[in-house]
DOZA-472713 format. One record per residue: x, y, z of N, C-alpha, C, CB in turn. Coordinates in steps of 0.05 Angstrom, whole numbers, plus 5000, padded with zeros to 4 digits. Atoms other than C-alpha are relative to their C-alpha. Glycine has a CB too. Example, Ala and Ser with C-alpha at 12.3 -4.5 7.8 and 13.67 -1.06 7.14 Angstrom:
BEGIN
501849765000524649105156501850245000498050015025;498449764999527349795143498550225014500950094971;
END
This chain:
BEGIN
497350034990316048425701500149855026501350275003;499950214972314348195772498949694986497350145033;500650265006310347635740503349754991497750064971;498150155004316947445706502449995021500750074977;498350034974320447485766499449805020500050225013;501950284981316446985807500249794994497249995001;500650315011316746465750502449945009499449924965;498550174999323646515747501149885029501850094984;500950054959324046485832499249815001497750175019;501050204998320045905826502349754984497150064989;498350125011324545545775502549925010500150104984;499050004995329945655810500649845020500150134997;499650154973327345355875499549664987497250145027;501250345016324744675829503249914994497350044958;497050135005332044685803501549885027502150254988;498050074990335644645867498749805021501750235007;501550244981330344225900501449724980495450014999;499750255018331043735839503549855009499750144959;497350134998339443685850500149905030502650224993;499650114970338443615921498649785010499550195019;500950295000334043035913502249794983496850004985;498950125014338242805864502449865018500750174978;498250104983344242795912499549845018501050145010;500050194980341442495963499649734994498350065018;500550295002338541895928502949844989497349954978;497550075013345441835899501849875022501450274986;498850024984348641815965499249805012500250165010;501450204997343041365989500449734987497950084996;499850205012343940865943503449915003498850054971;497950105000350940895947500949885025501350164990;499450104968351340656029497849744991498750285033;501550274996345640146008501749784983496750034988;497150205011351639785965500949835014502650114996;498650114987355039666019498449755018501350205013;500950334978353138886049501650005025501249644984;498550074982354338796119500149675001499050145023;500150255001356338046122501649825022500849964976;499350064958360537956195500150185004502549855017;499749834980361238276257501349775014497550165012;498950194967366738066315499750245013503949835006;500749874977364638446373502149925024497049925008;497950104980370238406436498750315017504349964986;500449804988368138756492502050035030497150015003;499650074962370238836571498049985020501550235015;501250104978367138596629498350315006502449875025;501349794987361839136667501950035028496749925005;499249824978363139476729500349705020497450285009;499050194988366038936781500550055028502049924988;498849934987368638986853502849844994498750005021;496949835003375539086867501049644996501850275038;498250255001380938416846500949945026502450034982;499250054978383838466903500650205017501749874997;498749754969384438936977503050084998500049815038;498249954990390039307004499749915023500750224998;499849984976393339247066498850085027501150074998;502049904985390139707100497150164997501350125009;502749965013383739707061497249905028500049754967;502050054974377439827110497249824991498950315013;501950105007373239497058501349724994498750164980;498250255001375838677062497849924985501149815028;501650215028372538137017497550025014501349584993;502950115002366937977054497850185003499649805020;502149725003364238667053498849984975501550335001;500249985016363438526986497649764998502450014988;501950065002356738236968500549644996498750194979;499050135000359637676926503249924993498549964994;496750084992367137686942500950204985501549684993;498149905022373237976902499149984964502649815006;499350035029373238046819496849994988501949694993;502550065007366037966818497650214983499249925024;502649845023359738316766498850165019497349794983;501649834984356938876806497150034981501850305007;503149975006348538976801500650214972497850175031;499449805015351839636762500949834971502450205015;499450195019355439206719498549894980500649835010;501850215006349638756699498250184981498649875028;501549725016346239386673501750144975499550275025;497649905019352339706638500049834976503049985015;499050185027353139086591495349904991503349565016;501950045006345039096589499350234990498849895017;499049645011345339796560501449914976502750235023;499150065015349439566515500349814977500950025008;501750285019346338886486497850274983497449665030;502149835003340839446477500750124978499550165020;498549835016345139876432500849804978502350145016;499050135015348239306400496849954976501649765018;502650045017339839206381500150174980497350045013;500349835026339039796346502050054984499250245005;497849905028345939846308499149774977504349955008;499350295015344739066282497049894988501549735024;501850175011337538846279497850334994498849695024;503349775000332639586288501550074964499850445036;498749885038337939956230500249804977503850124999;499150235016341439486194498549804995502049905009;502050215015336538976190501949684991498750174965;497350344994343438356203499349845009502649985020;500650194988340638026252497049945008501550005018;503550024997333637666260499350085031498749644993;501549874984329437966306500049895026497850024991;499750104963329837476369502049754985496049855026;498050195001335136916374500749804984500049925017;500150185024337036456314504049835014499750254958;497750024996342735996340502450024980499949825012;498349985020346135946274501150264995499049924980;498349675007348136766266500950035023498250314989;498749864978350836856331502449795027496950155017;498950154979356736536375501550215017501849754988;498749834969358536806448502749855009497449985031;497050124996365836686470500550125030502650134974;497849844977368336866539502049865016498450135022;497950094989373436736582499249935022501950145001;500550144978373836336645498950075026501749935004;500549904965370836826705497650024992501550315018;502949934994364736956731498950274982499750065033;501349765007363937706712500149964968501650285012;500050025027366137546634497649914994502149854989;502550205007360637036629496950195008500349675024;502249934999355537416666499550264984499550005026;500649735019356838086628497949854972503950164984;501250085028355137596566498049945007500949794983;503650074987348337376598498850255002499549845035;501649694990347238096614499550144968502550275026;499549885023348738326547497649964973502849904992;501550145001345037776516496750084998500849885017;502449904990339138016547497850184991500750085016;501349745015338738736520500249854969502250355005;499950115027341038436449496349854981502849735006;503550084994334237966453498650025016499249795001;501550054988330038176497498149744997499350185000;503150164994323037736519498050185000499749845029;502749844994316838096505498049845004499250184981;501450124983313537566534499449805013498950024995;499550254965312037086592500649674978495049945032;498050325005315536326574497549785007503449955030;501250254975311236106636500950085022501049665000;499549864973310936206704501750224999501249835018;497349734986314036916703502649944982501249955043;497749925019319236746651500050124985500949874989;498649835023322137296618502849924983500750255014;496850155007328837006605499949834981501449835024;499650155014331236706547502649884998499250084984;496950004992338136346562501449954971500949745025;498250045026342836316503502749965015500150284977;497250185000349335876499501850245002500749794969;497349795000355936336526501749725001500650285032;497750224999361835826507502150175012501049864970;496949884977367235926560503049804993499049915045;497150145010375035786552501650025023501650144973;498550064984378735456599501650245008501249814990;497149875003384735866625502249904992501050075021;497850205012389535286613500949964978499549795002;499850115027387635236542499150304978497649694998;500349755017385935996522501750205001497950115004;497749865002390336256486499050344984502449794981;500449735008386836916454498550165014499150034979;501349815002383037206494499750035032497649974981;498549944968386137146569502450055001500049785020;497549935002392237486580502649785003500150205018;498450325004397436836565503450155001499049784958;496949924992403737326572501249985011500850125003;498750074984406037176634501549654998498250075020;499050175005406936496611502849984981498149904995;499149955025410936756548503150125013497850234979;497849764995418636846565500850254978502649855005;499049805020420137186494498850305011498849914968;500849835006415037726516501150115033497349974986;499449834971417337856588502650164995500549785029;497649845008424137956552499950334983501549794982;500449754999420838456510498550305008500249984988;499849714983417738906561501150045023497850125006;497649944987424238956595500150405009502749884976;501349695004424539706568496650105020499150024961;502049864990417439836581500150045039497449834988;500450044970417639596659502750285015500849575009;498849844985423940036672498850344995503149944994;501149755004420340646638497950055020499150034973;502050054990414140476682500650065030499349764992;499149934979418640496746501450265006501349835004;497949715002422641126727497750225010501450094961;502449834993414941446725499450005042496949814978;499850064972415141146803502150205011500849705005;497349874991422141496817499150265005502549994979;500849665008420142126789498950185018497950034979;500949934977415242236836499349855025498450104995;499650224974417841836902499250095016502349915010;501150014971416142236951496250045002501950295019;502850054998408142216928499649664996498350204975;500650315000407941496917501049875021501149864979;498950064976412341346982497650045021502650185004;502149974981407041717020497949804996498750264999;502050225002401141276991500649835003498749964984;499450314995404640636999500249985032503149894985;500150024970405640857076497549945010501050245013;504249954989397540997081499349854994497550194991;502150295010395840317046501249805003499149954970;498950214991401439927077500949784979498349915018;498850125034404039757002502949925022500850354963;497650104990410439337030501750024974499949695014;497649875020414739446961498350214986501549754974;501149825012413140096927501549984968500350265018;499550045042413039926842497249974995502249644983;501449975033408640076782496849795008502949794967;501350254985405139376806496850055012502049925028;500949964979402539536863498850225010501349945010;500149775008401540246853496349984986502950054979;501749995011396640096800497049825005501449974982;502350224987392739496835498250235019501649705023;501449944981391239936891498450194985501450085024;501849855014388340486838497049964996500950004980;501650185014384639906813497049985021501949694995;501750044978381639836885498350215009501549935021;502749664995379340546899499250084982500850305011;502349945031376740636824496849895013501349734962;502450104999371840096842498650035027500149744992;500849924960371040216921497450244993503950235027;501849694997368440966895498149904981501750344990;502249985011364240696839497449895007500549934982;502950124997360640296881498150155026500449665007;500949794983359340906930500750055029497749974999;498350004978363940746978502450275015501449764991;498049804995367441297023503349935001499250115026;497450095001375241307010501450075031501550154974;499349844975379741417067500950265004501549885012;499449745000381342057084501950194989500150025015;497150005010388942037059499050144970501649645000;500249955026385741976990497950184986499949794991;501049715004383742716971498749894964503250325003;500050005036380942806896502649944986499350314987;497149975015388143016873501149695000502350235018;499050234987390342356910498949754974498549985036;501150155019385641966866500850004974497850054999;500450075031386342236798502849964994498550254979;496850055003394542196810500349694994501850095029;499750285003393641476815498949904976498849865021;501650105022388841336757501650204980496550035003;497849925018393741736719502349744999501450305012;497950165001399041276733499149704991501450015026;500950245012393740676720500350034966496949955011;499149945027393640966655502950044979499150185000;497850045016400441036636500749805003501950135002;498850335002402040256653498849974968498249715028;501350065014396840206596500950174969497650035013;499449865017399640676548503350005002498650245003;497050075006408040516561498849714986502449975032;499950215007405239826548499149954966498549895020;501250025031400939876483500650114979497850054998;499649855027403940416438501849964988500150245001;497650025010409040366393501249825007501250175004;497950254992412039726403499649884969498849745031;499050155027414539276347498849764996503049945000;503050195013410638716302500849785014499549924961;500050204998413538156339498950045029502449884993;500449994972411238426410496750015001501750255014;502649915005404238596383498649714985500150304980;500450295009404337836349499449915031502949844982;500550104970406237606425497050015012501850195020;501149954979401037996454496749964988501250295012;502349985002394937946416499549844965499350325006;500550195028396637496347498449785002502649884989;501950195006392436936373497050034992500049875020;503049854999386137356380498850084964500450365021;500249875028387837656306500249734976502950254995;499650285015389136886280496749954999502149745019;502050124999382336716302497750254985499549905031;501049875016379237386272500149894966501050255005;499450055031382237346198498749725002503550014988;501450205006380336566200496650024989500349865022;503050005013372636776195499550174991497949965013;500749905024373137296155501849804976500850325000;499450175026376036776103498449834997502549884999;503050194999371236326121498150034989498649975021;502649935009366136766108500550104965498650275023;499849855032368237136041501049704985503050324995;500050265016369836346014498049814999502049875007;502050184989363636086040499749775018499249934984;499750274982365635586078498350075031503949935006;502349974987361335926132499050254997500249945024;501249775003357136476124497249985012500050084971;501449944992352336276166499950175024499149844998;499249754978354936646226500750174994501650005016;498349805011354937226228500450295014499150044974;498749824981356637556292500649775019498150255013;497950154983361837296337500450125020502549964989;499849804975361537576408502849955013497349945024;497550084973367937586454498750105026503750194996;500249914970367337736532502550015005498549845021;496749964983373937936560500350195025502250144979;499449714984377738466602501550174983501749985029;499649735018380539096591503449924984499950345026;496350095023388238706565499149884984503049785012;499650025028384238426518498850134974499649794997;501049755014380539016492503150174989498050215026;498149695018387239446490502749804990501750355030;498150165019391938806463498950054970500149655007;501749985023387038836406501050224975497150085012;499449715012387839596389503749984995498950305028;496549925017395539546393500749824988502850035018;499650175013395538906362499950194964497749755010;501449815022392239356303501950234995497050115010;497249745008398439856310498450215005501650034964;500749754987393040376350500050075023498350074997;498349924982393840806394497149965025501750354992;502050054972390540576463501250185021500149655013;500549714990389041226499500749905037495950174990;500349954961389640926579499449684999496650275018;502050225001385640336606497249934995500149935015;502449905012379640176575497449975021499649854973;502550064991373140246601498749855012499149994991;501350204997369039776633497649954978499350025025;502050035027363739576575501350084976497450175002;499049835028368339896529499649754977503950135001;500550185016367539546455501550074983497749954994;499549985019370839356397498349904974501849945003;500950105016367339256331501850004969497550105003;499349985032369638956263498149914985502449854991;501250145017365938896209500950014975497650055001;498950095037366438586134498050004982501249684994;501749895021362838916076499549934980500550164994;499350075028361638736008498950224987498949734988;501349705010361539345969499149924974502350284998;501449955019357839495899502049814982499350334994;499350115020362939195853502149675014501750274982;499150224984364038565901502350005018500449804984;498050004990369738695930498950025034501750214986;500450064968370838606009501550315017502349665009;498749784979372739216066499149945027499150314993;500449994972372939276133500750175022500749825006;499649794987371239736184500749835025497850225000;500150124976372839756255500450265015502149775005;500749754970370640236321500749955018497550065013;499050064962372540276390498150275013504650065010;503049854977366040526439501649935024495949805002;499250064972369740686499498250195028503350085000;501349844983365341166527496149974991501650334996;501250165017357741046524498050234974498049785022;501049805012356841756483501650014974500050235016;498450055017362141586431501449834982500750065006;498850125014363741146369502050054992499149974987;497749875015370141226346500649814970503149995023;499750185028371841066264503049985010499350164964;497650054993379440706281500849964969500549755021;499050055036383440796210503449845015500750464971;497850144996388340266215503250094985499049734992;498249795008394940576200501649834960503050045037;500250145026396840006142497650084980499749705007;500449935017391540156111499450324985498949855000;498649825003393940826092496650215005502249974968;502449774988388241256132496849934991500850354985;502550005006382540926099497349885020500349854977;502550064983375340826141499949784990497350165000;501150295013373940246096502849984991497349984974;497350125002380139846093500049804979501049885026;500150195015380439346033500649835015501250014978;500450284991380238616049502849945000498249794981;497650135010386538466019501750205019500550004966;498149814985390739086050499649875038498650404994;500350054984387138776111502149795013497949984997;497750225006390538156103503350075009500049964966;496949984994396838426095501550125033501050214974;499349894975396838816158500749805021498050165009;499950264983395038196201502649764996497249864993;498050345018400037616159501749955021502650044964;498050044983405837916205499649905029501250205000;501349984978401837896265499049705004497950235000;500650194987399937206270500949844996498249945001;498750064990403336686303500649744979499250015025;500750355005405236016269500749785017501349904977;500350204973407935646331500550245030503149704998;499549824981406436056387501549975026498050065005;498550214969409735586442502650054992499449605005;497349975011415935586396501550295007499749974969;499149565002416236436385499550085023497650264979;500249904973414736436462502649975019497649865012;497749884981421336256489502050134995501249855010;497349655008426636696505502250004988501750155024;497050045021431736816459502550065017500250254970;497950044989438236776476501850314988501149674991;497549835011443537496464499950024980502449935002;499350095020446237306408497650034976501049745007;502649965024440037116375497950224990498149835006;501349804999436937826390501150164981499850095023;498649815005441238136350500250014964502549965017;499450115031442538246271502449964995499350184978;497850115009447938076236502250134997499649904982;497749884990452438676242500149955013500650185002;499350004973451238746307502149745023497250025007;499150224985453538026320502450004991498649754999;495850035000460638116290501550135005501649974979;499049814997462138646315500049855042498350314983;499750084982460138276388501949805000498049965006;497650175000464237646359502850135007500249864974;497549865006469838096345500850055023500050234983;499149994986469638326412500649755023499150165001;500250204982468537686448503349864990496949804995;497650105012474837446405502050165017500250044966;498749774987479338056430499949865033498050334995;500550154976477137866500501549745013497849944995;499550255004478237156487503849955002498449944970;497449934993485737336470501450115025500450154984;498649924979487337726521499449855031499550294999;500150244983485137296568501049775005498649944998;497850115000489736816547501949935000500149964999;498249815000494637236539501549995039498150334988;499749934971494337376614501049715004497250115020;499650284986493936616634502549774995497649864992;497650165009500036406590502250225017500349964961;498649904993503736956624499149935032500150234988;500150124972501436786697501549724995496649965012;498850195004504036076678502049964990499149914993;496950064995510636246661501350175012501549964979;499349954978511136706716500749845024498650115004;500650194974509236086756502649774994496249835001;497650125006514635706720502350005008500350024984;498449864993519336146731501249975030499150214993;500050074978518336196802501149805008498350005005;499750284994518435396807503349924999498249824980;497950095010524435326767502350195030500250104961;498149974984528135816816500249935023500450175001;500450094963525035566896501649654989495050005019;499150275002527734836862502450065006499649854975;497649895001534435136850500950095023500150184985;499649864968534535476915500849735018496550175015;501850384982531934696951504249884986494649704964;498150075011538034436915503450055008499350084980;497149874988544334896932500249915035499950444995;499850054962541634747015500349704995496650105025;500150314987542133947001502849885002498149784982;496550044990548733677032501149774977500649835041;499650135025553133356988501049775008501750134981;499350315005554732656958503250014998498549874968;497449965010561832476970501149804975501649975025;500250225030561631946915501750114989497449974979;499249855011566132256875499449914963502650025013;500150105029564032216794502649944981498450214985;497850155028567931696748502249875012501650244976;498050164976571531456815499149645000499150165038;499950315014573430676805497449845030504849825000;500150074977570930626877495749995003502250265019;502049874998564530976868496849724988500850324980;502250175009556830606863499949954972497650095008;501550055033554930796794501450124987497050104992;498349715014559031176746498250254991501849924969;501549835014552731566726499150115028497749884978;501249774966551231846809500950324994502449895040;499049754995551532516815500550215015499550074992;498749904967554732996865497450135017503150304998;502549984981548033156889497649854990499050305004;502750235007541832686899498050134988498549855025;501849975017537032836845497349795000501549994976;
END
């Protein structure tokens, strides 16, 4: 009896070993389906000093190693940390990209400053290392970062300020942004006294945040004014500029703000799934943090604050088991956390079909962006009830308005006709007498007209 108790004990454990091998190779095989075949990577700059001083900032430019806006040593590391990471998701796991630098799979994009460019050299770095000497002491292997004008880049430097359509539509946002100012006037009044802020708005508010974020990261004492509380009140309020601005806004403001960036995405994934290139097949951006969180709300998600410094976006494009195309996409804002982003079009899915992809983007990108950038006029903002119901009143208006002016003008008539009349009875008279044989004209009349 024990004997037959042992076998079947044993059997039992063979059975559920057997399904649990079974499952896994099942599962296994079913992730090895999936082809990775691009990656666009968009990241933000590393750690920086401050854009620009306050007033009564004790730390001025030239305290600063190399000036305002510039790649801190921290920095340089942050996005070298992160090339690093980018190694093992793309070439250690995945097995995407060849092992040290092939110029054909990889193009670097950044924008016109110093810190964009050098993040991408730094990044670069970790991505391929050198494991060994060049020559004299070279470790370094430089790889091409293509930089874009400001003049002439339109996706991936903030180009809004140029854009009247879009100043018109964050009208709303800016007064919601100031109301947050109102709210609490007499804490923001005080800090604009201690930092010698000359207008106190949203602005200005948030710059100076900007200044003691990076002042403290780079180990700098704050002034005394600015307690903890003092701090995280402000970087609260940096954060809501960033979150009135990005959430919930409508497809033509999210075209404005980030349809060029999403024009130049979709292009190479069509490229690539038609063949027309498939030899690239990671596309780096360098940016800042407006064009990390244009991106996300471009995408209709929800951007939590301002992002990160190093923070990242990744998309990639799949070819799954029965050919077909999907595409994921993450946002690493912290450096302990991937996030899976389910794009809300495509109705909650991780893996988004190609085509649903498509459709999300179509509205979102621009076809003359210079055109859809100026400002509309009233009228044109409006639909087509709305506007006859404005005609209707403008008409109304229109009447009575000339209503009034025909009645002032024969008030004024009136008037005339009687000060003449008046002028008339005082003018002395003609003795001429009318129809007298004697008289000049037979047609004179007893007063000179």
């Amino acid at each position: 009896m024990q004997n037959f108790s042992c076998i079947g004990t044993l059997t039992y454990a063979h059975l559920l070993a057997s399904i649990f091998s079974v499952y896994v190779l099942f599962f296994a095989s079913c992730n090895a389906e999936r082809t990775l075949k691009l990656v666009h990577v968009l990241y933000r700059h590393g750690d920086r000093s401050p854009v620009v001083g306050y007033p009564n900032d004790p730390y001025k430019e030239d305290s600063w190693p190399e000036g305002f806006g510039q790649l801190t040593e921290h920095g340089m590391m942050q996005h070298y940390d992160l090339g690093q990471w980018l190694r093992r998701r793309y070439i250690t796991d995945q097995h995407f990209l060849n092992e040290t630098y092939v110029r054909t799979e990889i193009k670097v994009i950044s924008t016109d400053y110093d810190r964009t460019i050098m993040s991408a050299d730094s990044n670069l770095q970790g991505l391929y290392p050198r494991d060994k000497d060049l020559g004299k002491g070279m470790l370094w292997r430089p790889i091409p970062v293509f930089r874009l004008p400001e003049d002439c880049d339109l996706y991936l430097h903030d180009t809004t300020h140029h854009c009247p359509r879009f100043k018109q539509l964050t009208i709303t946002n800016n007064q919601t942004k100031q109301k947050y100012i109102e709210d609490d006037k007499d804490f923001f009044k005080m800090v604009a006294e201690k930092a010698g802020l000359e207008f106190l708005n949203m602005r200005n508010i948030t710059h100076l945040a900007d200044t003691l974020h990076f002042e403290k990261l780079d180990g700098r004492l704050p002034p005394d004014w600015v307690t903890d509380d003092v701090m995280q009140r402000l970087i609260n309020a940096l954060h809501y500029w960033y979150i009135v601005d990005m959430n919930n806004q409508t497809v033509e403001y999210r075209k404005l703000f980030a349809g060029n960036l999403i024009k130049q995405i979709v292009g190479q994934l069509r490229n690539n799934t038609s063949g027309a290139n498939n030899q690239t097949k990671l596309y780096m951006y360098s940016g800042h943090d407006s064009t990390v969180a244009a991106l996300l709300c471009g995408f209709g998600l929800r951007v939590p604050g301002k992002p990160n410094t190093a923070s990242i976006i990744l998309i990639e494009l799949y070819q799954e088991a029965d050919s077909s195309y999907t595409v994921d996409v993450y946002f690493r804002n912290t450096t302990d956390l991937l996030q899976t982003m389910k794009l809300p079009e495509c109705l909650e899915q991780v893996h988004c079909p190609l085509g649903q992809f498509y459709n999300l983007t179509e509205p979102l990108i621009p076809k003359d962006y210079k055109e859809e950038c100026k400002a509309v006029l009233p009228m044109q903002g409006l639909e087509w009830g709305n506007k006859g119901w404005l005609m209707a009143f403008i008409a109304v208006v229109g009447c009575l308005l000339l209503a009034l002016v025909m009645i002032a003008l024969a008030l004024f008539s009136s008037h005339r006709r009687k000060m003449l009349l008046r002028e008339r009875r005082m003018e002395p008279i003609n003795f001429h007498l009318l129809g007298h044989h004697a008289s000049e004209s037979e047609d004179e009349s007893v007063f000179d007209t």
